[in-house]
C-alpha positions as CSV (number, residue, x, y, z in Angstrom):
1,X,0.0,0.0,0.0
2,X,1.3,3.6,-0.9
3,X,2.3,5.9,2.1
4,X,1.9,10.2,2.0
5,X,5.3,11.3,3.4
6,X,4.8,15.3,4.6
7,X,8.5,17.0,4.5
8,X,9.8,20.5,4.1
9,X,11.6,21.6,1.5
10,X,14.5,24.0,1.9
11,X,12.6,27.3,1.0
12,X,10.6,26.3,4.7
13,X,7.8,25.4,2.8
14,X,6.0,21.7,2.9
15,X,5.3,19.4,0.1
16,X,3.8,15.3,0.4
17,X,5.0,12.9,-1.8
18,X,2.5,10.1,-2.8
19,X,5.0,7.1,-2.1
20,X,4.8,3.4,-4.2
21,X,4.8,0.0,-1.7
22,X,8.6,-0.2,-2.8
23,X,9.0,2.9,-2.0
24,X,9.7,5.1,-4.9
25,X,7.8,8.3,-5.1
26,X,4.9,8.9,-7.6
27,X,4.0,12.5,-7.4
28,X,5.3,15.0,-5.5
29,X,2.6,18.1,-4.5
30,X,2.3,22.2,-4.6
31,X,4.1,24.0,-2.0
32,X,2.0,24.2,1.3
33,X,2.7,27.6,3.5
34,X,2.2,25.0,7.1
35,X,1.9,22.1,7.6
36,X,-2.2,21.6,8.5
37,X,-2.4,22.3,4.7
38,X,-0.8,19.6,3.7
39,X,-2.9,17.1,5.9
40,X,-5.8,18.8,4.8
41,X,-5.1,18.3,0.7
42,X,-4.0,14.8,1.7
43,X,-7.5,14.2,3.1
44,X,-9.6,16.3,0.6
45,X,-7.9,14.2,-2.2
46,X,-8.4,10.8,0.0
47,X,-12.1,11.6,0.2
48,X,-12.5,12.1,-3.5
49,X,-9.8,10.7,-5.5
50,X,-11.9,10.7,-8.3
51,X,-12.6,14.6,-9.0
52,X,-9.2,14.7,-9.8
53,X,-7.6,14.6,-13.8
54,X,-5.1,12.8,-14.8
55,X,-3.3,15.0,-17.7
56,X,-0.5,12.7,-19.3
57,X,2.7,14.5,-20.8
58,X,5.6,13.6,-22.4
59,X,9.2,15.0,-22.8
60,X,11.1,16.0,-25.6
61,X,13.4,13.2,-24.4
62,X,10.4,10.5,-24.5
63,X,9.6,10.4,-20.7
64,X,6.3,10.4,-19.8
65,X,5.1,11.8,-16.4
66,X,1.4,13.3,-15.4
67,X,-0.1,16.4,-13.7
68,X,-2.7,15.6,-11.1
69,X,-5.3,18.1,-11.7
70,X,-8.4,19.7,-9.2
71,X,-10.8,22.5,-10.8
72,X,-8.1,23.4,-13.3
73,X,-5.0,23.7,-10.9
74,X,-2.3,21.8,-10.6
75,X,-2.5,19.6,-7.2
76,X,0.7,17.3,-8.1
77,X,3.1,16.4,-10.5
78,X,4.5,12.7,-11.0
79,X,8.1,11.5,-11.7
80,X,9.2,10.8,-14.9
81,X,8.8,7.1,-16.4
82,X,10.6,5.3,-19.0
83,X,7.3,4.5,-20.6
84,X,3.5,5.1,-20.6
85,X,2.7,1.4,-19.5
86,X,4.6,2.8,-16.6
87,X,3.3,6.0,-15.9
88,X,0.1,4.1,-15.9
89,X,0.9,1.5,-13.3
90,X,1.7,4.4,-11.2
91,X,-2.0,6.0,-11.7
92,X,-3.3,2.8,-11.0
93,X,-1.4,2.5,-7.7
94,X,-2.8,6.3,-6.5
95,X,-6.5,5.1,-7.8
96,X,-6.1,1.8,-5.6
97,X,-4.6,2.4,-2.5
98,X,-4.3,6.3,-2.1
99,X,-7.9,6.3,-0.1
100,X,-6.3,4.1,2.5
101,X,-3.2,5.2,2.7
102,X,-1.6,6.6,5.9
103,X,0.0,10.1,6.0
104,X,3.9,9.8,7.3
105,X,5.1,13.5,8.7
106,X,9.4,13.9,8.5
107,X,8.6,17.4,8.7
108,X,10.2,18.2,11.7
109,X,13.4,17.2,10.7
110,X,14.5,15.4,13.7
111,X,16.1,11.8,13.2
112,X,14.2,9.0,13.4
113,X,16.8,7.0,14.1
114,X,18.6,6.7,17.8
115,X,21.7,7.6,17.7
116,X,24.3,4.9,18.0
């Protein structure tokens, strides 16, 4: 099951990253002013998963990747695959198990791990 990891990026702002069972990110969101906005998206687009586009792109170097799409603006953008059969494994992954997913917060920045 996929995993919404909350982190901060280095302008202070927060992002969530829709993350695969193995780990690898699909789509990575907007930038969120705090933190409550985040969890808040992460719920909204729980709740209704299936208001949401889908637009499909593709590089000029062949890659394929999406936009994930609410009333016209951009809620998330996806990695870049290697090939549409890919990209769409992806969206099925979100469409599956993004309703039940749990939200993960490294926000903080503190170490999860004890020091040894």
């Amino acid at each position: 099951m996929g995993t919404f990891v909350i982190s901060k990026r280095l302008s202070d702002e927060y992002k969530f990253e829709f993350v695969s069972r193995k780990g690898k990110p699909i789509f990575t969101s907007v930038n969120y002013e705090l933190r409550f906005e985040c969890e808040e998206a992460i719920e909204s687009f729980k709740s209704a998963i299936e208001t949401y586009a889908f637009l499909r792109f593709k590089t000029a170097k062949g890659k394929c990747f999406f936009k994930l799409m609410k009333s016209d603006q951009i809620f998330a953008v996806s990695r870049k695959y290697s090939t549409e059969l890919m990209m769409q494994k992806g969206i099925d992954e979100i469409v599956k198990y993004a309703s039940q997913a749990e939200i993960l917060d490294f926000s903080s920045g503190d170490s999860i791990f004890s020091d040894i």
